[in-house]
ZAPA-12602 format. One record per residue (C-alpha): residue number from 1; x, y, z. Coordinates in steps of 0.02 Angstrom, whole numbers. Layout:
<nodes>
<resi:NUM; u:X; v:Y; w:Z>
...
</nodes>
This chain:
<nodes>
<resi:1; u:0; v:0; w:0>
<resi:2; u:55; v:177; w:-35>
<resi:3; u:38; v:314; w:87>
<resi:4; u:6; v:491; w:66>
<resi:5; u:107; v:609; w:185>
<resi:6; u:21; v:770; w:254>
<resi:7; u:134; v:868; w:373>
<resi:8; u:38; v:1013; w:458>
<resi:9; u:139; v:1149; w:518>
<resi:10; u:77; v:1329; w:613>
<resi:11; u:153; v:1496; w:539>
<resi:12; u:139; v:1682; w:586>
<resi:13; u:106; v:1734; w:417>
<resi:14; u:36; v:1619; w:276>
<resi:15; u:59; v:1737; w:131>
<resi:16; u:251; v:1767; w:187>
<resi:17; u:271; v:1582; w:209>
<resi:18; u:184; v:1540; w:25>
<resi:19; u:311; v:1675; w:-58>
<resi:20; u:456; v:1622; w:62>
<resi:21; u:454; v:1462; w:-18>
<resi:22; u:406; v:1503; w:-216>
<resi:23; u:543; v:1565; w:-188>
<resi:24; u:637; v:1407; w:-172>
<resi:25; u:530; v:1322; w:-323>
<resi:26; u:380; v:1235; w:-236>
<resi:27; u:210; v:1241; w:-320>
<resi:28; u:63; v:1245; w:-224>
<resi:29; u:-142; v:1144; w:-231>
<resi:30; u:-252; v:1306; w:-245>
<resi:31; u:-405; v:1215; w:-201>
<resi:32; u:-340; v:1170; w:-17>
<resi:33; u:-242; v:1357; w:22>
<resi:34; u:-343; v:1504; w:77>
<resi:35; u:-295; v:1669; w:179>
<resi:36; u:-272; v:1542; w:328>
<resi:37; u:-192; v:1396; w:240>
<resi:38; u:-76; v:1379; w:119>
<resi:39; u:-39; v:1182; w:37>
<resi:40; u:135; v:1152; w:-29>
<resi:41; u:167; v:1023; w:-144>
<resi:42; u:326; v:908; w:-109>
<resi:43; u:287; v:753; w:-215>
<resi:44; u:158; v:661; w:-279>
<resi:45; u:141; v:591; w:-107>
<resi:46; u:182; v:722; w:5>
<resi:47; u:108; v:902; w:35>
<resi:48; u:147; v:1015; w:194>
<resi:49; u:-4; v:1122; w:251>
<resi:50; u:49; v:1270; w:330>
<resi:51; u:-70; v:1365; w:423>
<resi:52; u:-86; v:1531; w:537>
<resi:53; u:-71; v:1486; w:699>
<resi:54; u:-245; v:1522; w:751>
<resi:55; u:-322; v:1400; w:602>
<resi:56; u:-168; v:1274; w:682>
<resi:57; u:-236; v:1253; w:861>
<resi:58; u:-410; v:1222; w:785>
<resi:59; u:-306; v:1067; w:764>
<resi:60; u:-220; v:1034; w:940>
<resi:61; u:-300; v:1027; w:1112>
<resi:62; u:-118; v:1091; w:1162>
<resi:63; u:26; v:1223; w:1137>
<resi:64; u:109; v:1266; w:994>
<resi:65; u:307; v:1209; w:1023>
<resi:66; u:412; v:1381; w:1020>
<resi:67; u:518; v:1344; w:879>
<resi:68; u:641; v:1482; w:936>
<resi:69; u:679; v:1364; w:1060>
<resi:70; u:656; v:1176; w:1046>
<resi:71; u:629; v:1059; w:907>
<resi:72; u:486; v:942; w:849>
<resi:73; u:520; v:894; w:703>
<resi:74; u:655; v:894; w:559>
<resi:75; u:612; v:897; w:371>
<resi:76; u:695; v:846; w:260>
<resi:77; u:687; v:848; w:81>
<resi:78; u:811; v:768; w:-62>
<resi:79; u:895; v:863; w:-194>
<resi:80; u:982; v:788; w:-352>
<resi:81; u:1159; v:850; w:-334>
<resi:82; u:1271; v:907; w:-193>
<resi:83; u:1265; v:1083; w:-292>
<resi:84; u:1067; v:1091; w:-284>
<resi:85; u:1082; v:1063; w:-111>
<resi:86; u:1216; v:1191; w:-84>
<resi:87; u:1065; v:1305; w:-207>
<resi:88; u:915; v:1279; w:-95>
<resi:89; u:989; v:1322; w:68>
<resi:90; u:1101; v:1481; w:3>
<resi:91; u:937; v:1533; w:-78>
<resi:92; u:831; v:1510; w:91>
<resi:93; u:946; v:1600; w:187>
<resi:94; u:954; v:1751; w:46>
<resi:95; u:747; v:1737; w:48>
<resi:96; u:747; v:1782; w:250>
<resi:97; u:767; v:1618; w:310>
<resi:98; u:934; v:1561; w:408>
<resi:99; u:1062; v:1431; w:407>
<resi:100; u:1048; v:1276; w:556>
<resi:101; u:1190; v:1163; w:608>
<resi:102; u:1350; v:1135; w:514>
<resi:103; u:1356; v:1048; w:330>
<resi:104; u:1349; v:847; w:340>
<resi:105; u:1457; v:781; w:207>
<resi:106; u:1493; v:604; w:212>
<resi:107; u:1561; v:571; w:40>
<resi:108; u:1410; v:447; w:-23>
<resi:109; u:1280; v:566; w:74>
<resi:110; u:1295; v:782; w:110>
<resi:111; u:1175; v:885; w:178>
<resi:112; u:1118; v:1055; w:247>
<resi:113; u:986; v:1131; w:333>
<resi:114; u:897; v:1299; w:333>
<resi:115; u:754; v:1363; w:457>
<resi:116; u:624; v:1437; w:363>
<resi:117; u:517; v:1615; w:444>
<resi:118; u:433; v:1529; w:570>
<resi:119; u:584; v:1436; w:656>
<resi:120; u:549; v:1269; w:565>
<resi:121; u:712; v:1158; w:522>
<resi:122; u:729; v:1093; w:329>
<resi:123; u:880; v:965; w:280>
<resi:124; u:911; v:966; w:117>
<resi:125; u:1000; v:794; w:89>
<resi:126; u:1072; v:724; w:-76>
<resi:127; u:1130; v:554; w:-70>
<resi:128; u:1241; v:455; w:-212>
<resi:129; u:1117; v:314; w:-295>
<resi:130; u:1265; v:204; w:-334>
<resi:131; u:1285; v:210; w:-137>
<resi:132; u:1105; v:121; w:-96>
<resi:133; u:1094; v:-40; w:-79>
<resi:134; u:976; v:-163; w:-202>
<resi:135; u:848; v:-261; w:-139>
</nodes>
């Protein structure tokens, strides 16, 4: 069976977020954003809702974590090349966003991460095919 993946994330400001990451080439699914929500397409499979804090704990029956401060989750996304890795995060950071943790580079597998507006952590990981085992 194959699995859809929704990840639901608050934000401050929904139209900053959407144009924070057009920025960084992700399309959006007009019929599920509005002026509280805005749905970015990953894959096929995977979409991250963002949406204003307010719409957010419509969701919860607790707090929002204070990602100036603490961690719940890490994204992470794949890139092609080591150099469209190195392309996503130094255009995040230019867009407002800001660099997190120190380059991973372990020859087969490198990495980096950016936090986006709102605090959130994004790896961007590319990872040599060659390197992955067969089934």
């Amino acid at each position: 069976m194959s699995r859809m993946l929704f990840a639901n994330m608050p934000v401050k400001d929904v139209a900053a977020t959407r144009s924070f990451f057009a920025g960084l080439g992700f399309e959006f699914n007009a019929a599920f954003s509005d002026e509280n929500t805005v749905s970015m397409i990953v894959s096929d499979q995977a979409t991250v809702m963002f949406l204003n804090e307010t719409r957010f704990k419509d969701f919860i029956s607790d707090s929002i974590t204070d990602t100036t401060q603490s961690r719940e989750v890490l994204m992470c996304v794949s890139a092609d090349s080591r150099a469209e890795v190195d392309s996503l995060v130094d255009a995040a950071v230019a867009a407002g966003g800001s660099a997190w943790m120190e380059p991973q580079d372990h020859g087969f597998m490198y990495g980096r991460a950016f936090r986006d507006l709102d605090h959130h952590v994004w790896e961007v990981m590319w990872m040599d095919p060659s390197a992955i085992p067969a089934d």
